[in-house]
C-alpha positions in Angstrom: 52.2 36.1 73.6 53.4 38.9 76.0 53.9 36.4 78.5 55.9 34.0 76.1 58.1 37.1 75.0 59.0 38.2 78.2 60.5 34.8 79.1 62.4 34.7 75.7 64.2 38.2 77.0 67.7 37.8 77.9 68.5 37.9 81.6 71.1 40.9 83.0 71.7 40.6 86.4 74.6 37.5 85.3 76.6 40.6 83.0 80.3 40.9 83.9 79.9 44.5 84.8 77.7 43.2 88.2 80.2 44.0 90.3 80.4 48.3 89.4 76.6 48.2 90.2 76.0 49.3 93.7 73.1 51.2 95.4 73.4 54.5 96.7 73.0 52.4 100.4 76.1 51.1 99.6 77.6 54.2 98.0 77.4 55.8 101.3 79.4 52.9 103.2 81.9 52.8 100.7 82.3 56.5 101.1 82.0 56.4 104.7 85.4 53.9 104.8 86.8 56.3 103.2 86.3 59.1 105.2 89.7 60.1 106.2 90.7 60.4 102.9 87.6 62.7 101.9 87.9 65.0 105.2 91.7 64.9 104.3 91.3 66.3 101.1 88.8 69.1 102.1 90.9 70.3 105.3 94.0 71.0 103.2 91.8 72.7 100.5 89.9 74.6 103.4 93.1 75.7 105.2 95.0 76.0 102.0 92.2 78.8 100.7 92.1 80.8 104.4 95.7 81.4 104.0 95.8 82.6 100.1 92.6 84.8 101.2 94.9 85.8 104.1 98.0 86.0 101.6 96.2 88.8 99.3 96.0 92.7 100.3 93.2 95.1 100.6 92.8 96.8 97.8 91.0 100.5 98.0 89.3 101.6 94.9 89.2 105.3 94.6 86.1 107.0 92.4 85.4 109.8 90.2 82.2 110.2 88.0 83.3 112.2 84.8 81.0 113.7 81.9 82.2 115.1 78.4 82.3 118.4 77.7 79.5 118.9 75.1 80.7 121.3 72.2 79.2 124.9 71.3 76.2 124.1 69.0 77.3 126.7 66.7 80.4 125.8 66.4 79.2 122.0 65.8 76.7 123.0 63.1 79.5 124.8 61.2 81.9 121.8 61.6 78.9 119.8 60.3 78.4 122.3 57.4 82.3 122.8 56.2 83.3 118.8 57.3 83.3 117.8 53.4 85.8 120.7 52.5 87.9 120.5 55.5 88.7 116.9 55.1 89.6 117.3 51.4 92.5 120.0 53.0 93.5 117.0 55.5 92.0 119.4 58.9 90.1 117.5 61.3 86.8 119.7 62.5 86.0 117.1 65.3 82.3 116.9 66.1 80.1 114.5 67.7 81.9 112.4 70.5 85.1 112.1 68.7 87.6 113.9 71.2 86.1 111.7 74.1 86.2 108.6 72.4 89.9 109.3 71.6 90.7 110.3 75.0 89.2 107.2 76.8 91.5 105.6 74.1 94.1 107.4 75.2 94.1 106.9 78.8 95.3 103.4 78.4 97.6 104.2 75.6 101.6 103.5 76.3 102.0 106.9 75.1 100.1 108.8 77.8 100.3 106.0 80.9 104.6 106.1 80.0 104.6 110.3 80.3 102.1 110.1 83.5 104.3 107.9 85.5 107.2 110.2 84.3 105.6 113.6 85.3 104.3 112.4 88.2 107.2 110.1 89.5 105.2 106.9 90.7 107.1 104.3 89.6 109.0 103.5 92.6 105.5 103.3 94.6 103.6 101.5 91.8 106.0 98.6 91.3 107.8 98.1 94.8 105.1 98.9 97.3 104.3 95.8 100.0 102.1 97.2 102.2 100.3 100.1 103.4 99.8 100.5 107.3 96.8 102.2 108.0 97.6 104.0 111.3 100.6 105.7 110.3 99.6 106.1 106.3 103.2 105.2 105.6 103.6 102.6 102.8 106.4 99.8 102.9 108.6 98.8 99.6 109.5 95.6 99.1 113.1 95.3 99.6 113.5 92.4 97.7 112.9 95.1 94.7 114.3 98.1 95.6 116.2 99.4 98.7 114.9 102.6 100.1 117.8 103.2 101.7 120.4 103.1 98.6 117.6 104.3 96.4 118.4 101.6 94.3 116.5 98.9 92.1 117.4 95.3 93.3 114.8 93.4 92.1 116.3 89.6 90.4 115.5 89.6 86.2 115.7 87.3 83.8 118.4 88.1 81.2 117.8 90.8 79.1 115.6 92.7 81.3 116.7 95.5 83.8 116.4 95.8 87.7 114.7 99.2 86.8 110.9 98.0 85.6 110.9 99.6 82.3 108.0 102.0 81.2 106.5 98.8 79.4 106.2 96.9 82.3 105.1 100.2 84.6 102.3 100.6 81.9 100.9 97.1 82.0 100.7 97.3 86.1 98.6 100.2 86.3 96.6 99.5 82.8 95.5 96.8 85.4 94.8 99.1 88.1 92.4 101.0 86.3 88.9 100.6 85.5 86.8 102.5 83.0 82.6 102.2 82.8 80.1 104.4 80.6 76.5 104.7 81.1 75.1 104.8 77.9 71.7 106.5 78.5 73.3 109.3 80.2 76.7 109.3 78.6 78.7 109.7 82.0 82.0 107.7 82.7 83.0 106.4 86.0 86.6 105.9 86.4 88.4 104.3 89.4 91.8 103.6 90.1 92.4 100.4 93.1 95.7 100.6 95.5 96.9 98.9 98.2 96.9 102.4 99.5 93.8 104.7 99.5 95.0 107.7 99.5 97.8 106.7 96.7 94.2 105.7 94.9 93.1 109.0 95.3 95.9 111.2 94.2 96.7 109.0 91.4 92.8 109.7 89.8 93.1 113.1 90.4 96.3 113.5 88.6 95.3 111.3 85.7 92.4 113.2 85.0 94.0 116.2 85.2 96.7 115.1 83.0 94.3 113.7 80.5 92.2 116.7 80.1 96.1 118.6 80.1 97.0 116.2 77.3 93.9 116.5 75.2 94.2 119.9 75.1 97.9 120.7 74.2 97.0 118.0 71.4 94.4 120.2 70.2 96.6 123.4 70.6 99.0 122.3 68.6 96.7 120.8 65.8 94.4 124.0 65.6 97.7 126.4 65.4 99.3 124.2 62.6 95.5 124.5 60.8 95.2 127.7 61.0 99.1 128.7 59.7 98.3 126.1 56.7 94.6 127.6 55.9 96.7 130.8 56.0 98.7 129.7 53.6 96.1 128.8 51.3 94.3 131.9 51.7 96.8 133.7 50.3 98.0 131.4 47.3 94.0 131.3 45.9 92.0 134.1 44.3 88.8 132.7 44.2 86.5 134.5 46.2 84.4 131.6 46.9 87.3 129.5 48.2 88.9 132.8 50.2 84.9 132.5 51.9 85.6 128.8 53.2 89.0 129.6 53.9 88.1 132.3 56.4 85.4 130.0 58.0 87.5 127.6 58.1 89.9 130.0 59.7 87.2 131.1 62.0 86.3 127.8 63.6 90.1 126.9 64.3 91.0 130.0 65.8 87.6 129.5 68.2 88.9 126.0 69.1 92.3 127.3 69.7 90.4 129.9 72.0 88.6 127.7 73.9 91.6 125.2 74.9 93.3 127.5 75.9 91.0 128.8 78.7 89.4 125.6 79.4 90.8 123.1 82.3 88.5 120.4 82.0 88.7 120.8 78.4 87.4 116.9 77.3 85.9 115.3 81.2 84.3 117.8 83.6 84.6 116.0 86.9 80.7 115.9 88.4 81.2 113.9 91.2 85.6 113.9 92.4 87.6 111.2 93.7 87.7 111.0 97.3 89.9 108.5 99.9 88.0 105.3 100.4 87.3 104.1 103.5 86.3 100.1 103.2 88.7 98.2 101.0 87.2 97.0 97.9 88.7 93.7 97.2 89.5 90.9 98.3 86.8 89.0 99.7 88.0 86.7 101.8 84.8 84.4 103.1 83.6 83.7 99.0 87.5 82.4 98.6 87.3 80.3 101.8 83.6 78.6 100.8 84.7 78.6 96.8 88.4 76.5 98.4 86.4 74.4 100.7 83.8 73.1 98.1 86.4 72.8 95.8 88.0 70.2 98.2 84.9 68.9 99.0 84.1 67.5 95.0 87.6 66.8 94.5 87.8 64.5 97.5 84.3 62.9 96.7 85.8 62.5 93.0 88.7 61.3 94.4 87.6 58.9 96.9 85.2 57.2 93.9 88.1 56.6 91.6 89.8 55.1 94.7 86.2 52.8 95.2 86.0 51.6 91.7 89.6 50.9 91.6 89.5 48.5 94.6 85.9 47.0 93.0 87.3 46.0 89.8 90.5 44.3 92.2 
């Protein structure tokens, strides 16, 4: 019966698609005629990824390893204790976290990034710098975007935009240039900045932390001295001794926090470990872009060079 059935089975090797079914023997000769066109493909792929590697510029990533300032235990229990009452009166007590979360927050903000570039006056070197020479530490600008010797923007925009890179356009550019990591089980934050320039990597940490901590605590100034003149307010307009109690604690705790900013210069990140000039450039990496190009080539030709087999098969 077995016997009889096999020779009732229909018979393949007669289909029409015969012809697309080759061995991997004569894979390789097919492929091998087409040699040039594979070793075409990957040479232009090979050289065309040596010279973007060769195209991009060091980049040195400056370092700083920050922790938060932890709060006075006392002053967090009371916050903890009076929270309830003080938000029905619209006063924030803080507590917890709270003021580092905000300022990680706000070190990417438009608001803070727009005032730092400002202050500091970096905009020139953060949107038209070239190059950075490393014997001389002397940067170039690009003149195609502004001339150094006019002091002048000259950059070509699109219409509606200005030769001057506005503070929206300066913000997104170093947003980009800055990286932020937190280790969870020890609560530290590492915070980098990367330049084509080292030493620009460096300075430009150390003024943004200090600027940060700077603008965190005038915030805080100004919120605990408009607390304080409204809980004054209401101290005087009530007569219940109870409330006049809460009132004066309340009082109390913002006056401490007004004391405390104002004497404290790493008032939200104490710097543990400071940002120093880096000596080996962080990105690119040149050989993974070469051998990532060149196998690229290498599948595409190999892809290429099949279509080109099958094409000339089904001809």
């Amino acid at each position: 019966m077995n016997g009889e059935f096999r020779k009732k089975l229909p018979h393949n090797k007669n289909m029409t698609n015969q012809n697309l079914e080759i061995d991997l023997k004569e894979l390789l000769q097919l492929f091998w005629r087409e040699k040039f066109l594979l070793i075409g493909i990957t040479t232009i792929f090979a050289v065309g990824s040596v010279l973007f590697a060769l195209s991009k510029p060091n980049l040195f990533k400056s370092e700083a390893l920050l922790f938060p300032v932890s709060e006075d235990s006392a002053s967090s229990g009371l916050a903890n204790s009076l929270g309830g009452i003080a938000a029905l009166t619209g006063i924030n007590m803080g507590g917890g976290n709270s003021n580092q979360k905000i300022a990680l927050e706000t070190l990417r903000s438009r608001a803070f990034l727009g005032e730092f570039i400002e202050k500091r006056g970096i905009l020139v070197e953060l949107m038209a710098l070239k190059e950075w020479d490393y014997k001389t530490n002397l940067i170039t600008l690009d003149p195609s975007i502004y001339d150094s010797s006019q002091n002048v923007w000259v950059r070509e925009v699109r219409e509606g935009k200005q030769p001057k890179p506005s503070l929206w356009e300066a913000h997104k550019e170093l947003n980009d240039m800055i990286e932020i990591s937190t280790t969870k089980s020890s609560g530290s934050i590492l915070l980098s900045i990367s330049s084509q320039s080292p030493f620009l990597a460096k300075q430009w940490l150390e003024w943004m932390i200090e600027d940060l901590n700077s603008w965190m605590k005038d915030k805080d100034i100004s919120e605990a001295k408009k607390n304080i003149h409204y809980l004054n307010d209401k101290l005087q307009s009530t007569q219940l001794s109870e409330m006049q109690t809460v009132f004066y604690q309340l009082i109390e705790e913002q006056t401490k926090k007004l004391m405390l900013a104002e004497v404290q210069d790493e008032y939200v990140f104490k710097v543990i470990d400071p940002a120093v000039v880096p000596e080996d450039k962080d990105s690119p990496n040149r050989a993974i872009i070469c051998v990532l190009g060149t196998f690229l080539g290498v599948v595409l030709s190999f892809i290429v060079g099949l279509f080109k087999i099958v094409i000339l098969r089904k001809e």
